[in-house]
Structure formats: structure tokens, C-alpha cells
C-alpha positions as a Markdown table, in Angstrom:
| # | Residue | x | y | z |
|---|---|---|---|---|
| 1 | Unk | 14.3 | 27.7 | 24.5 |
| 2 | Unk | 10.5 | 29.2 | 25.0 |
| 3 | Unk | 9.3 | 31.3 | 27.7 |
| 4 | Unk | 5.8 | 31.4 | 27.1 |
| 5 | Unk | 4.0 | 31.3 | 23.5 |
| 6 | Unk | 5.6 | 33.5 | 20.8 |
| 7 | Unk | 8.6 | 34.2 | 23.1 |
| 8 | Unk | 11.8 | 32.7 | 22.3 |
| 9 | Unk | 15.0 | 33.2 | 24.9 |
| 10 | Unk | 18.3 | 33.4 | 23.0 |
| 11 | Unk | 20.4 | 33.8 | 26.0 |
| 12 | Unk | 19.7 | 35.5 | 29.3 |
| 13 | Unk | 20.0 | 38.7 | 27.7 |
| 14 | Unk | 17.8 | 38.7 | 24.2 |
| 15 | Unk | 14.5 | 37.4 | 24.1 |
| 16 | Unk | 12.9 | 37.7 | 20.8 |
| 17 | Unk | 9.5 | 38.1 | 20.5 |
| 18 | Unk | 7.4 | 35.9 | 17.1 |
| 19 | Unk | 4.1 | 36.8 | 15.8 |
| 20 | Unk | 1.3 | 34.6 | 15.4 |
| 21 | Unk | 1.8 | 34.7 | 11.6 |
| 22 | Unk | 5.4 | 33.5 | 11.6 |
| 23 | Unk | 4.2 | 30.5 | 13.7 |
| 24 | Unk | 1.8 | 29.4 | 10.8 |
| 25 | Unk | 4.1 | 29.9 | 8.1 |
| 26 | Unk | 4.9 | 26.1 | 7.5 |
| 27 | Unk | 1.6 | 24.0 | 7.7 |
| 28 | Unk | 1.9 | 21.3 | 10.0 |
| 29 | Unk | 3.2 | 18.2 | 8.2 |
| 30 | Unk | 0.8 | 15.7 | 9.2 |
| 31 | Unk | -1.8 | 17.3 | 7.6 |
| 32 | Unk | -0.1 | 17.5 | 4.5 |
| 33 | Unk | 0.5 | 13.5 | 4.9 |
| 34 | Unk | -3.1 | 12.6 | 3.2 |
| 35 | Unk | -2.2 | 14.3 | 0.2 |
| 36 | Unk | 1.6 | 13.7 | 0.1 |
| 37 | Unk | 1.7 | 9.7 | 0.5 |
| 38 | Unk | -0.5 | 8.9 | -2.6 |
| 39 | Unk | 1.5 | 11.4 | -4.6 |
| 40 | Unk | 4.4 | 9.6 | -3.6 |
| 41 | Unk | 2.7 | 5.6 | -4.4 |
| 42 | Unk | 1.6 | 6.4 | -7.6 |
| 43 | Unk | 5.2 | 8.7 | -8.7 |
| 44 | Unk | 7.0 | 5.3 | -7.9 |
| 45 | Unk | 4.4 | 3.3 | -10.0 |
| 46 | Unk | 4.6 | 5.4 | -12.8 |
| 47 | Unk | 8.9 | 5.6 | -12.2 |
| 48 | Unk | 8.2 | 1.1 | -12.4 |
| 49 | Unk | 5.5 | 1.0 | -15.1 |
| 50 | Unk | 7.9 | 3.7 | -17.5 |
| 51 | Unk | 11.6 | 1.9 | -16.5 |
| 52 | Unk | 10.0 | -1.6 | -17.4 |
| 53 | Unk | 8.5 | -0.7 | -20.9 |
| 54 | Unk | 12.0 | 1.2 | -21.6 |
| 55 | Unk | 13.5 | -1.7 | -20.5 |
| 56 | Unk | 11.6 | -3.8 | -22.1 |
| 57 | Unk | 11.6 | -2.4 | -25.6 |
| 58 | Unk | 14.3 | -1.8 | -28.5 |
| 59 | Unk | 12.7 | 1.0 | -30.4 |
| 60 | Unk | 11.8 | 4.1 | -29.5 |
| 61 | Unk | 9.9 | 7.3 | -31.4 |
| 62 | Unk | 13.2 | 9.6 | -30.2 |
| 63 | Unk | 16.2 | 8.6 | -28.6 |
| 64 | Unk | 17.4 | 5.7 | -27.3 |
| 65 | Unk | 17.9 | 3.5 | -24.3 |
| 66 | Unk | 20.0 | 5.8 | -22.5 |
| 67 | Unk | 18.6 | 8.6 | -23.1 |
| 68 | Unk | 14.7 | 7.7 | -21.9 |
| 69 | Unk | 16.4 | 6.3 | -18.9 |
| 70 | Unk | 17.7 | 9.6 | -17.8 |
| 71 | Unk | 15.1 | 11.3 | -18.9 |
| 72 | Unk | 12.7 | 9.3 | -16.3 |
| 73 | Unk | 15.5 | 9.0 | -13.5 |
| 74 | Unk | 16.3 | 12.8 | -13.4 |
| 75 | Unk | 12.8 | 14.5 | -14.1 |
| 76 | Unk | 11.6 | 11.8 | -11.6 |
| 77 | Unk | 8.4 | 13.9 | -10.5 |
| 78 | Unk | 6.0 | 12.7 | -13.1 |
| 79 | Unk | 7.8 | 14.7 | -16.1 |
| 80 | Unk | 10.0 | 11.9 | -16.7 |
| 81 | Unk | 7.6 | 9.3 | -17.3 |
| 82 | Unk | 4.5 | 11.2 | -19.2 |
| 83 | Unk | 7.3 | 12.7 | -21.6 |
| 84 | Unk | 8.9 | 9.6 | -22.3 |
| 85 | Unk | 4.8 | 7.8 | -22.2 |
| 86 | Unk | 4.0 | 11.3 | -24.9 |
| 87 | Unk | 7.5 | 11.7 | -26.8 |
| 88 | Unk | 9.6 | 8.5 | -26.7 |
| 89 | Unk | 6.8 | 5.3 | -26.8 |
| 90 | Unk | 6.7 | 3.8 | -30.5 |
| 91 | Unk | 3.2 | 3.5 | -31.3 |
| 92 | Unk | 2.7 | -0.5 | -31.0 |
């Protein structure tokens, strides 16, 4: 429960005072949103784009099947994909 700004009540006993600073500690998320949803689109385009051509082809530079597809599903934030694009793609 808040009193006023920067005062929080924990019971009717403490009341905990917050500076400014702690208030601005996590940016506000919808500010973040702009940059955050076309990380996101082109993440999952890049997870579709890598699973099809692994799924699609028999040979790879290192590995195999399996492995690529683990690879891509666990390191998921780009790193999957541009190693398996760099390290696992036989040149066509």
C-alpha cells in the first residue's frame, strides 16, 4: 500500500521510505516494446528459416540431424541459428 510518493506502508507500524533512484531502476516496459517486438519477429524467423534448412537437408559440415536441432532449439537467442548458418551449413 502507498501513502504518498516514495512512501510505502508495511503495516500500521513500519512505513518504509524509497528514493527516487530505486523508483527508476527498471525502465518502464512499454518503452522498451519498440525495440523488444522486432527482436522477437525476426529471432522466430531466423529459429523457421534455420529448423527448415536442417530439416530439409541430409548433410551437414559437423554433426548431424540431432545435434544442429539442439543446437538451434537450446541457444534459441540468435546463437543457435548463426552457428549452425557459420559451422553446420554444407557449402551448396
Amino acid at each position: 500500500m502507498t501513502c504518498d510518493r516514495g512512501t510505502v506502508l508495511l503495516s500500521h507500524k513500519y512505513v518504509v521510505k524509497t528514493t527516487h533512484m530505486e523508483e527508476n531502476i527498471m525502465p518502464d516496459i512499454k518503452e522498451l516494446l519498440p525495440f523488444i517486438i522486432p527482436l522477437i519477429i525476426v529471432q522466430f524467423i531466423l529459429l523457421a528459416v534455420t529448423l527448415r534448412h536442417i530439416f530439409t537437408h541430409n548433410t551437414y559440415k559437423r554433426g548431424n540431424r540431432t545435434v544442429w536441432v539442439i543446437v538451434v532449439i537450446i541457444g534459441m537467442e540468435f546463437i543457435g541459428p548463426i552457428l549452425y548458418f557459420l559451422l553446420g551449413k554444407e557449402d551448396s
